[in-house]
N, C-alpha and C positions, 0 to 999 in steps of 0.2 A: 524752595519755600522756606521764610526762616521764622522759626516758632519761638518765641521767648515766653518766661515764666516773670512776672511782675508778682513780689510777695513785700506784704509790709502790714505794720497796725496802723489799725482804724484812729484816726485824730492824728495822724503822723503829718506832719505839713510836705516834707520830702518823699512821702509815698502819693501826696496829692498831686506834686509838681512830675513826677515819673512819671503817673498814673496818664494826667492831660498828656505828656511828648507820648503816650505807646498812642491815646488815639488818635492825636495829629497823623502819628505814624500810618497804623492800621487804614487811616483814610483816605492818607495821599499813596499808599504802596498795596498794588493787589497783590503780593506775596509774601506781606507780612502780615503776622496774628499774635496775637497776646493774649494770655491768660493770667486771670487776677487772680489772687489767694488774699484775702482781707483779713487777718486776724487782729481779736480782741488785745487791748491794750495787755491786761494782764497774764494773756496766754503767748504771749510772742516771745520772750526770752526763752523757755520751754518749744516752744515750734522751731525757735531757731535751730537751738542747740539741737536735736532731735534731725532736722532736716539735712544741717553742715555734717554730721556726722555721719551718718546714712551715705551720701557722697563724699564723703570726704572735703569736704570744703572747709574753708576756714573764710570767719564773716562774722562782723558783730555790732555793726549799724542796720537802720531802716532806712528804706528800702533794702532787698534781699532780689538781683534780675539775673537770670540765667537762660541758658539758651538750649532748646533742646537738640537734640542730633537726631533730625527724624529720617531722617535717609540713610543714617549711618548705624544706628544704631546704638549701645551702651547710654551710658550716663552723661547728664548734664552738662552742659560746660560754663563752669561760674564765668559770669561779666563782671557782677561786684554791686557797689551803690550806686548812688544817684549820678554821681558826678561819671561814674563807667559807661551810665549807658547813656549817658548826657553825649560823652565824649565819642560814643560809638556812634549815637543818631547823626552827630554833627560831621564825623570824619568818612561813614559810609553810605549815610544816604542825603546828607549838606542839611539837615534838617534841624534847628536847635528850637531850645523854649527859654520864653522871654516872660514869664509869668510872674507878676510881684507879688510881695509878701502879702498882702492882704487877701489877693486872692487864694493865693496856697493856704492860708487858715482858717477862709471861709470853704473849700473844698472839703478840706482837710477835717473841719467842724460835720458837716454833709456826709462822710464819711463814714462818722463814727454813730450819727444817728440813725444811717441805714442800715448800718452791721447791727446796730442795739434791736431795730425795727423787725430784723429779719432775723433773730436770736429769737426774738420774742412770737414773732408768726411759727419757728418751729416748734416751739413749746408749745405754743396754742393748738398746733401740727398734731404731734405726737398724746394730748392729753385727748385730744378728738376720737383717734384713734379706737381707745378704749381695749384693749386687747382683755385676750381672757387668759388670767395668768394660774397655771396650772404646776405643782409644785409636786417632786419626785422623790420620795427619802430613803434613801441605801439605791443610789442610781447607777452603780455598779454591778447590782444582782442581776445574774443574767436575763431574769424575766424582764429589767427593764428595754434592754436588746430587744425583745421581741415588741413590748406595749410602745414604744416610741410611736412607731410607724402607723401603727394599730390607732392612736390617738387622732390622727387626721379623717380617719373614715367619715366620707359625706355623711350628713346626716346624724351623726354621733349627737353632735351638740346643735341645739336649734342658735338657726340666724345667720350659719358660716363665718363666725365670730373671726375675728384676729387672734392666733395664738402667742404668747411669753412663757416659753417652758424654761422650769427653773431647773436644774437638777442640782442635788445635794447629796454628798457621802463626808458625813466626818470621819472615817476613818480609811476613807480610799486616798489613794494620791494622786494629784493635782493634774500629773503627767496625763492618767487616765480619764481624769473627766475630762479634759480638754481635747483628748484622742473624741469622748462618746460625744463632745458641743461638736467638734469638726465631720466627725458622720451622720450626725443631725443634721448640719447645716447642709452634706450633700443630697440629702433630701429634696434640697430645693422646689420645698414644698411654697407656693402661692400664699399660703393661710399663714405659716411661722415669722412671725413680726421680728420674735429673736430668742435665743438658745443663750441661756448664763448657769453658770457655774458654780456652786456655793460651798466651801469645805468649813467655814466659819459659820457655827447654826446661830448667832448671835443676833443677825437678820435674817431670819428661818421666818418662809412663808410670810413676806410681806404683801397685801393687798391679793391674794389667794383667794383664788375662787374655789378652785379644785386642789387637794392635798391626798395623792396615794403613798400610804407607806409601805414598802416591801421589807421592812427590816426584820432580820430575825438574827439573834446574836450566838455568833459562835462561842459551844461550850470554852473555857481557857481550861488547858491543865496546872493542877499544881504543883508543887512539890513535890508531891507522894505520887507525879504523875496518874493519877482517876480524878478523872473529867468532873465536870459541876455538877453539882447535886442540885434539885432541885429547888431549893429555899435560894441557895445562891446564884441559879438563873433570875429567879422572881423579883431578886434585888437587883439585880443588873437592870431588866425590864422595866423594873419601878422606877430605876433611879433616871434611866433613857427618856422612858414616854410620860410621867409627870412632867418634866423639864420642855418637852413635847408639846405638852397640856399648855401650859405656861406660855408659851411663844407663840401658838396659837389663838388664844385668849389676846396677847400683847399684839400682834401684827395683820391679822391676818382679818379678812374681811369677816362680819357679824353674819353673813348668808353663805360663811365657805360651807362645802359637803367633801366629808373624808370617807374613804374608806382605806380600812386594816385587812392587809393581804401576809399571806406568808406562811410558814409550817408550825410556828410554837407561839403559846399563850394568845391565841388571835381577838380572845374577848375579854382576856387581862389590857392587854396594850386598848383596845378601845373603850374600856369601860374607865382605864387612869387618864385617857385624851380629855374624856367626858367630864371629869371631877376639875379639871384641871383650867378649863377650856367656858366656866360659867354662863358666859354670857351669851355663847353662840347655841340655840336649840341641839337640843338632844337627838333631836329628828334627822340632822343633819352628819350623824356622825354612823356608821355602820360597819361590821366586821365582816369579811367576804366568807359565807358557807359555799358559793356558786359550785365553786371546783368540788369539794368535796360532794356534793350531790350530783355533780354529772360523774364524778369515780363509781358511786354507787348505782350511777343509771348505766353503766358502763359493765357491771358488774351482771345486772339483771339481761342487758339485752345478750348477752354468752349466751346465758342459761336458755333464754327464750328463740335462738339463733338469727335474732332481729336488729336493726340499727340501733345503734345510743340513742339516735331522734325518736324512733317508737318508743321508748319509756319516759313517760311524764308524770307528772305528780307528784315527784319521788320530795317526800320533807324531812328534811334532818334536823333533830332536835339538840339543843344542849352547848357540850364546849366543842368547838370547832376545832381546835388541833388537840380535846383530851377525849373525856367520855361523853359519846352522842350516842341519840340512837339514831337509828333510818325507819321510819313510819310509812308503812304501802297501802294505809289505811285509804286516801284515794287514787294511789297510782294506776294507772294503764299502762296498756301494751295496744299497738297498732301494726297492723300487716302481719299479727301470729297467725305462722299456717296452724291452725289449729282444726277440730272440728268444724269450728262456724267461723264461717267469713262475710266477710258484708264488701263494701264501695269504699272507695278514700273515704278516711277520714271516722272508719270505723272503729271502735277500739272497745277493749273489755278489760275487764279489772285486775290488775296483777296480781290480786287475792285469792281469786278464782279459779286463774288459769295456773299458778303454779302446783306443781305437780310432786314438787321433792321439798317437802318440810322440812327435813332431817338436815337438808344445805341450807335452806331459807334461817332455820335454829341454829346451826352451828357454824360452820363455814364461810354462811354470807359476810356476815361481821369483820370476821377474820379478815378477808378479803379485802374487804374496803377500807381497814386500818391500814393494809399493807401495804396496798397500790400504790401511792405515792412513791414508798420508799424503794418498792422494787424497779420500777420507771428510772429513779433516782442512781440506784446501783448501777445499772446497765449502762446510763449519760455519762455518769459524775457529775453532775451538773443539777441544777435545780428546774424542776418541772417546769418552763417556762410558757410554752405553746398553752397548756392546759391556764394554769394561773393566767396569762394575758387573755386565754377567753371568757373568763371567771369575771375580772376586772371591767370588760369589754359588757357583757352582759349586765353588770348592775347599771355602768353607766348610759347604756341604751335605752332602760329599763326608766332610768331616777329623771331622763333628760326627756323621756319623747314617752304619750302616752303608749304605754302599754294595754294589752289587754287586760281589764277589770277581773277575768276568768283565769287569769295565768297564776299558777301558783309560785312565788321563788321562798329559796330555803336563806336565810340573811340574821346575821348576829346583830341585834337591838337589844336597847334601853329597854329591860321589863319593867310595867307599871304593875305586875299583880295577877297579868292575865294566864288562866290556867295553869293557876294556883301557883305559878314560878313566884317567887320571891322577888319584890321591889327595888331594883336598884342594882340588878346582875344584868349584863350585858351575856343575853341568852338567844339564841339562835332556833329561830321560830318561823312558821308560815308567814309570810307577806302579801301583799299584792301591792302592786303602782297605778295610780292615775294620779294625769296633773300634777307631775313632777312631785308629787310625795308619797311615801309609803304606809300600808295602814298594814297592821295586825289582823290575820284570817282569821273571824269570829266563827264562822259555819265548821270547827273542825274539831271531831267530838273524838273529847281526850275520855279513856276509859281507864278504870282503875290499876289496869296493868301499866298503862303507856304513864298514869301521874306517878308510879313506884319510879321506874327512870327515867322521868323529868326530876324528880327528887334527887336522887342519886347524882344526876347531872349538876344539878343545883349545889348541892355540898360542896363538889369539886370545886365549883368557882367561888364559892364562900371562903373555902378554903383559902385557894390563893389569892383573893383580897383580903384575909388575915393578913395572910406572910407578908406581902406587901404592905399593908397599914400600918403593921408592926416595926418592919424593918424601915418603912421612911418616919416612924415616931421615934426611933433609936436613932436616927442620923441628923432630929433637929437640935 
């Protein structure tokens, strides 16, 4: 069987007249086949070079006819131009073409209109498509390792959309994002339209529906070797997710939904997206408490010798990687062997049934600060599992109705409510329905729990000073 490769551009009158002898060919010989490669006028000196090289050939007219070795195996074996395989139809299978110029230009013309026609149906193709393009920032964090996967779960997004995952790390190298696109791509997930790479934030989040940021920036030592102080992280942060803000604002779609994930300033970084970011609802932007409220549910079911799933309710107030509180004001507990039991689904008040105040007062706190970082010690690595289901839960939550009754614990834009101060991205009772999230009004703050919502308040007052300050010093 002899397989040849017919390559030339589109309006080429000599790829027209090659073109008609393969299928003269092809017609009168059942063991010969041709395959065409039509390339655009202005892309062929580029295809050439690129092809010749690759094999090693040398070649620098149109037509481009080679033969393949399909029974033998290895690479091509160049024939040459027009006049090669002119010479080859004619001397091994008595076959030649007799085609005049006018026809070769009318072909040739024919040629170029259908490569135009058929450039134009893929565009038409791929804008059809619509894919849902979902955008990853510091996609080197191990957490991103685990959320990749995590993102295709049926059902996550309504419609079984087409996925465009972007990934982005300014400060990773290039070597490595292309190692995490090529473990991506062996996913060979159905839904992933396509996996790109961005180390340039310059077209950061372009046409973004979805934007998770994992970034959290590593202290730098200085001189004096002792790590950053805190004013000096806040400028770093300031200077990061303003520019964040910006890009967002400039690329990214007017209905994208963010959320801010990670260990430091979690409602700094979403409350500068927000300033930064105008045009797109505030509604739309969010800071993840999830994970730290399941550490803290985490914490009670020890105590109570029951699953993390038997404690619900659990709401955390305030800064999300500073000073929160944890509020058990309506928490449960489910399946405590306690004195009184009831059927699935019964449950009593975590108020109630605990038993040791003195660790509820003291202790429990502690605890809950710590837990990340002792998890953290033990890996060396960054909480990943917990954060990807932290992340996994809002978007379950934000995408497909949720229960109206579900309480989640979620860092938002305050307008004022419970007595928080307007304009602090403060982490509050929520509930979802119909893909938005509202503020839990039924949830009665008592004068202990507004002394630290206050307290909480100051802190991030605080560091929207330092940062307001230090980006009015850098204009």
């Amino acid at each position: 069987m002899a397989k040849f490769v017919l390559a030339g551009k589109a309006g080429c009158p000599y790829y027209a007249k090659a073109e008609l002898l393969a299928d003269v060919l092809q017609r009168n010989l059942p063991d010969f086949h041709i395959h065409k490669i039509c390339v655009q006028p202005g892309d062929w000196e580029a295809w050439l070079e690129d092809t010749c090289a690759s094999n090693g050939w040398t070649h620098s007219s149109c037509p481009l006819v080679w033969r393949e070795l399909m029974d033998r195996g290895g690479k091509g074996m160049l024939l040459g131009g027009f006049n090669d395989f002119l010479e080859h139809a004619q001397g091994y299978y008595g076959i030649t073409s007799d085609m005049n110029s006018d026809l070769m230009l009318k072909i040739a013309a024919e040629n170029q209109q259908t490569k135009e026609l058929c450039m134009k149906e893929e565009v038409h193709r791929l804008k059809s498509l619509r894919p849902l393009h979902i955008w990853i920032s510091s996609a080197l964090n191990p957490i991103c390792y685990s959320l990749i996967p995590q993102l295709f779960t049926p059902g996550l997004f309504p419609g079984l959309p087409l996925f465009s995952l972007h990934l982005m790390d300014t400060s990773g190298s290039e070597e490595m994002m292309q190692g995490l696109k090529m473990e991506t791509e062996d996913l060979t997930l159905p839904q992933l339209h396509e996996v790109t790479v961005h180390s340039d934030q310059t077209q950061a989040f372009q046409e973004a529906h979805f934007i998770i940021f994992l970034d959290d920036l590593q202290p730098i030592c200085e001189s004096n070797n002792e790590p950053d102080d805190k004013d000096h992280m806040v400028s770093r942060v300031a200077e990061c997710f303003c520019c964040y803000g910006r890009l967002i604002e400039a690329n990214a779609r007017k209905d994208v939904r963010v959320i801010v994930a990670g260990d430091s300033f979690i409602n700094l970084k979403c409350s500068l997206l927000i300033e930064n970011a105008p045009s797109v609802d505030p509604h739309n932007f969010v800071a993840m408490t999830t994970q730290l409220e399941h550490e803290a549910r985490t914490q009670l079911a020890q105590k109570f010798s029951v699953k993390t799933a038997d404690i619900t309710d659990v709401v955390v107030w305030g800064n999300i990687s500073g000073s929160f509180h944890v509020d058990l004001q309506r928490a449960e507990v489910l399946r405590y062997n306690g004195a009184i039991r009831g059927p699935d689904g019964f449950s009593q008040r975590v108020m109630e049934m605990i038993y040791d105040w003195k660790w509820l007062e003291t202790d429990f706190m502690s605890l809950v600060h710590k837990h990340r970082a002792k998890i953290s010690s033990k890996t060396n690595k960054a909480t990943a599992i917990s954060s990807t289901n932290g992340i996994m839960t809002i978007l379950r939550a934000w995408n497909n109705d949720a229960s109206p009754e579900e309480v989640f614990s979620m860092g938002v834009l305050s307008t004022g409510q419970f007595g928080i101060p307007a304009g602090l991205v403060f982490s509050m009772p929520v509930s979802f329905r119909n893909g938005c999230w509202t503020v839990r009004s039924d949830v009665t703050v008592t004068e202990e729990l507004r002394v630290k919502l206050h307290a909480c308040a100051d802190e991030l007052k605080m560091e929207k000073d330092v940062a307001a300050r230090i980006l009015k010093k850098d204009e």
